[in-house]
C-alpha positions in Angstrom: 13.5 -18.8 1.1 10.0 -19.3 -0.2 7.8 -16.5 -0.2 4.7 -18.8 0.8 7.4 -19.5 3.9 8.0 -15.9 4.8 4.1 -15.1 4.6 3.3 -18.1 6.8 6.0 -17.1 9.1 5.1 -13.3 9.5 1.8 -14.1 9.7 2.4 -16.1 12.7 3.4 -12.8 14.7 0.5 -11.0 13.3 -1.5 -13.6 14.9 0.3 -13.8 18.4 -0.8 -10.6 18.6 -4.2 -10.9 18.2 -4.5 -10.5 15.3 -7.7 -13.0 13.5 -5.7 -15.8 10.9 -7.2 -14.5 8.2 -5.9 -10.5 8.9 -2.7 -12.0 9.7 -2.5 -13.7 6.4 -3.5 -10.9 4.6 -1.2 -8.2 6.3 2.0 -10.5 5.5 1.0 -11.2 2.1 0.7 -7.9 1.3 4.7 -7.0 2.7 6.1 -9.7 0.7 4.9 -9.0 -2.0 6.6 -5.7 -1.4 9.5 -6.9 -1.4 8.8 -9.8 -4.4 8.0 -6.8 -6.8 11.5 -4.7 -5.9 9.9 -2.7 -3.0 11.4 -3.8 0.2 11.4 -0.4 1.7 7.4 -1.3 2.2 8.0 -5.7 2.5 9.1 -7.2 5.4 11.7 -5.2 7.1 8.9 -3.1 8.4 7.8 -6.2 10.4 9.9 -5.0 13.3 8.2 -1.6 13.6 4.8 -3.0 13.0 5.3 -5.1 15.8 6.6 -2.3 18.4 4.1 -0.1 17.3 1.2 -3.3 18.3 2.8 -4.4 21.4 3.0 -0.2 22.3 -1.1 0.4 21.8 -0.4 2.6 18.6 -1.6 0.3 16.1 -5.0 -2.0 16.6 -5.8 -5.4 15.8 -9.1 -4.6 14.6 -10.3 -5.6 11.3 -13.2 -3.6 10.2 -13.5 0.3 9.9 -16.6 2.6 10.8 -18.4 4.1 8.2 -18.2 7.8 8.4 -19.9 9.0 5.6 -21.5 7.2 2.7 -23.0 9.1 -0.2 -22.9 6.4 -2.7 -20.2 7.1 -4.7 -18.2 9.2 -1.9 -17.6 7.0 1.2 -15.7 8.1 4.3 -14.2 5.2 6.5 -12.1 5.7 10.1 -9.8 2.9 10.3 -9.2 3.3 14.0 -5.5 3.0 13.6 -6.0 -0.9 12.4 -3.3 -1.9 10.2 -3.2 -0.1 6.5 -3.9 -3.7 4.9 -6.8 -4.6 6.6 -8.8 -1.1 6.0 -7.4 -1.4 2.3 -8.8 -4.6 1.7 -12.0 -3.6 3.4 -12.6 -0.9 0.9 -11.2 -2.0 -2.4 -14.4 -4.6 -2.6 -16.6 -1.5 -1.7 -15.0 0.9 -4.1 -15.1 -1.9 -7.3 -18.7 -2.6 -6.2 -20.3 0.9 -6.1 -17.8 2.4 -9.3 -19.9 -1.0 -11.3 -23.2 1.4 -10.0 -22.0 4.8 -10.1 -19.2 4.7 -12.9 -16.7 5.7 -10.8 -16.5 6.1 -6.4 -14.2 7.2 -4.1 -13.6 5.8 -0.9 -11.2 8.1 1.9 -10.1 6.5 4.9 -8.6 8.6 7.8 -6.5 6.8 10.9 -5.0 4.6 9.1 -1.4 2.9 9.4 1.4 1.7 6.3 -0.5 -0.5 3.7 2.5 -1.3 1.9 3.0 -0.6 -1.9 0.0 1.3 -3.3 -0.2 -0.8 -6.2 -0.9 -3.7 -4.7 -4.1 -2.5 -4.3 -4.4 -0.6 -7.3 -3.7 -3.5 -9.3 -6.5 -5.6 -7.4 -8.8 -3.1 -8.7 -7.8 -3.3 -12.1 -8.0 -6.9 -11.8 -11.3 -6.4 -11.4 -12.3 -5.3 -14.9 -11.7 -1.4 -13.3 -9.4 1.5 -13.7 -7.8 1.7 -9.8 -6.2 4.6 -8.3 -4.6 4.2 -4.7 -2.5 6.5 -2.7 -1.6 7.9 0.8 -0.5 10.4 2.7 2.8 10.3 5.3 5.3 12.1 7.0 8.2 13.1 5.7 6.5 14.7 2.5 8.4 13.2 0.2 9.0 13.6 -3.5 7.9 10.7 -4.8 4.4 9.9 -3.5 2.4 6.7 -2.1 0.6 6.8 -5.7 -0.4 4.3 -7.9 -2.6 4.1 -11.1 -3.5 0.4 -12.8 -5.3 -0.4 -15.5 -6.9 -3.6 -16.9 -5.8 -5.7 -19.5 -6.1 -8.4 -21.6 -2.6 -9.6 -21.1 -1.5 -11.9 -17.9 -1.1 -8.7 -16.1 -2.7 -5.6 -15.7 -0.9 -2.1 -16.5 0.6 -0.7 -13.3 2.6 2.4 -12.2 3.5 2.8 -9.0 5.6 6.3 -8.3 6.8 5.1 -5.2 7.8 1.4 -6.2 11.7 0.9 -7.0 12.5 5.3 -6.5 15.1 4.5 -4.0 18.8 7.0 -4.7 21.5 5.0 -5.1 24.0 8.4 -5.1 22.1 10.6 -2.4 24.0 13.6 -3.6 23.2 12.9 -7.4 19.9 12.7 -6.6 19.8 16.1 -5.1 21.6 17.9 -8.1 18.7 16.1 -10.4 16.1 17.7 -7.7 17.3 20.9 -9.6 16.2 20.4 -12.3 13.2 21.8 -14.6 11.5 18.5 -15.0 13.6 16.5 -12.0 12.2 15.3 -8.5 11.5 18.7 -7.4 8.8 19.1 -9.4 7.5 16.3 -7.8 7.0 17.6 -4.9 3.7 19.5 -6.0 2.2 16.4 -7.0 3.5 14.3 -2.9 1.4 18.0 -1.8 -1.3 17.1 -3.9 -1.4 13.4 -2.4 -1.2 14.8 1.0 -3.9 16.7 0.5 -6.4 14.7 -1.2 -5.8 11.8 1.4 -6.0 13.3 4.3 -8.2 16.7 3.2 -11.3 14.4 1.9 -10.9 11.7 4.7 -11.2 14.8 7.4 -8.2 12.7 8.8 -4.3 14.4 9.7 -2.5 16.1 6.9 1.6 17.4 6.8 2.5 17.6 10.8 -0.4 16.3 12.0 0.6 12.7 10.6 3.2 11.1 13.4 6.5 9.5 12.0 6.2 5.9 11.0 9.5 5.7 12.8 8.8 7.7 15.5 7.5 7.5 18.7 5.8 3.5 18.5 3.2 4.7 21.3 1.6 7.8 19.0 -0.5 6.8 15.9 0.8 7.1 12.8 -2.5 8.2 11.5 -2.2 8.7 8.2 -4.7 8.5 5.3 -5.7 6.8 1.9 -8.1 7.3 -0.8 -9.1 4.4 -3.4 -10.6 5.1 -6.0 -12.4 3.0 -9.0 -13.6 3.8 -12.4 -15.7 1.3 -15.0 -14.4 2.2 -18.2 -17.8 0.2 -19.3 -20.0 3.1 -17.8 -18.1 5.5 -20.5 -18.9 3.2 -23.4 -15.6 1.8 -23.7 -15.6 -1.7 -24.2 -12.5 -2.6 -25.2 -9.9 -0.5 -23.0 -8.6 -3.7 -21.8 -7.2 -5.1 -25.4 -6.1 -1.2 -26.0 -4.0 -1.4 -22.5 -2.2 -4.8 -23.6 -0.8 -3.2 -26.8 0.5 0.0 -25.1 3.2 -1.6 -22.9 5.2 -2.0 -25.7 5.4 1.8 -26.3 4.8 3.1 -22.8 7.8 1.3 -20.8 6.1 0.1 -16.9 7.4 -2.1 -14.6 6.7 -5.7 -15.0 5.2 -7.7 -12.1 7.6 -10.8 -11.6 4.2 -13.0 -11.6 6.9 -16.2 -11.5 8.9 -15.4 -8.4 8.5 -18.1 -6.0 11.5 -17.4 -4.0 13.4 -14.2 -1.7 16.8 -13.9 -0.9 16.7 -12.3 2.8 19.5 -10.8 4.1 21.1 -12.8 7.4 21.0 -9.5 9.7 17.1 -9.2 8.8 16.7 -12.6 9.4 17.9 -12.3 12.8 15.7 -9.2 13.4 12.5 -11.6 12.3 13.4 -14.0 14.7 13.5 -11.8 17.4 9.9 -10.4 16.9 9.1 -13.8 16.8 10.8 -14.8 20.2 9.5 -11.4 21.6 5.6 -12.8 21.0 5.9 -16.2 21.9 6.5 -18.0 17.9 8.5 -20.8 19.1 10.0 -21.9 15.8 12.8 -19.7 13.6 12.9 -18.8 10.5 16.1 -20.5 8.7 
């Protein structure tokens, strides 16, 4: 099915919940492309638990976050448990805007929920003309953290890595003996405790425990944080970073964004499930 199809169609039970068109639209763009870009594990399937969670009181329809703290560069935002999308798009405008002014900001935002993949908004930044870093916290700690780095470039895409993107085991026990080793997942894990940290320590917000399970109780926040960050290579004196990045793809391998994908294949039993969220909040048409 189209992916302009499944967006329309998720975004209709965003918005029989509440939520405004225009945060509804947003908030399924952002899981299908998830799951367009070989991340389903943050695309569309989660639709089911986003709604439970909405319908239980755990996550808002609100659209804007308070501003905690603002130093200029260093801005604290509490997303009141809104949906991870909408307090991401708030601040990645905010964090491009004041790293043109400062060089480089940092924006930390506490209560939050899932925002999907974290390049998705990493690369918006670096569409910008900007170096973007986003990340988050979550519960389990896992080895291969919500992290993503993206840089501009002159080609049709900018340069993204996303650690968490495409890191699912196929052979769970294979993937365990590899945790064993010197330079395998395990070392890794330092780095998810960094994440942790840095999210939640700088947003003031929950960190290990304190974050409730995504897939847990759908009446307790999730409440996890995120930190976006922004750099203007210009405010270093580099003004060509962007024709630099284009070239290096071709010695540094990174996953490609499939920029042409127009279409999804959806599986028939989470198909069904959509339809039933659907039906459960009044959508009176199916998805086929």
């Amino acid at each position: 099915m189209t992916l302009e199809g499944l967006k329309t169609f998720v975004a209709e039970i965003f918005a029989r919940l509440g939520m405004p068109q225009a945060a509804a639209r947003l908030s399924a763009a952002a899981l299908v492309a998830a799951d367009a870009e070989g991340a389903p594990a943050h695309g569309i399937r989660l639709v089911p638990a986003y709604v439970q969670r909405m319908l239980a009181g755990s996550v808002s329809t609100e659209t804007e976050p308070k501003v905690i703290h603002d130093a200029g560069s260093a801005i604290v935002l509490d997303a009141g448990h809104m949906l991870g999308q909408l307090s991401a798009d708030w601040a990645i405008p905010m964090v491009s805007e004041r790293a043109r002014e400062y060089g480089l900001a940092c924006i930390a935002i506490r209560n939050s929920a899932h925002f999907g993949t974290a390049g998705f908004w990493a690369r918006q930044i670096a569409e910008a003309g900007l170096i973007g870093i986003a990340m988050s916290n979550g519960r389990p700690l896992k080895p291969h953290p919500a992290l993503a780095i993206a840089l501009p470039s002159t080609a049709p895409n900018p340069f993204v890595i996303d650690l968490q993107a495409n890191r699912v085991a196929a052979d769970p026990a294979a993937a365990l003996a590899r945790m064993l080793l010197p330079n395998g997942p395990a070392s890794d894990v330092g780095l998810a405790g960094a994440v942790e940290l840095l999210c939640g320590g700088l947003s003031g917000g929950a960190v290990g425990a304190e974050v409730g399970a995504f897939d847990g109780d759908p009446a307790k926040p999730y409440g996890c944080s995120q930190l976006f960050m922004a750099i203007d290579p210009a405010r270093f004196g580099v003004a060509d970073l962007a024709e630099r990045v284009a070239g290096v793809p071709r010695d540094i391998p990174a996953p490609r964004r499939p920029h042409c994908q127009e279409e999804l294949v959806v599986p028939p039993e989470l198909v069904a499930k959509l339809n039933e969220c659907a039906a459960r909040v009044g959508v009176e048409r199916t998805l086929e």
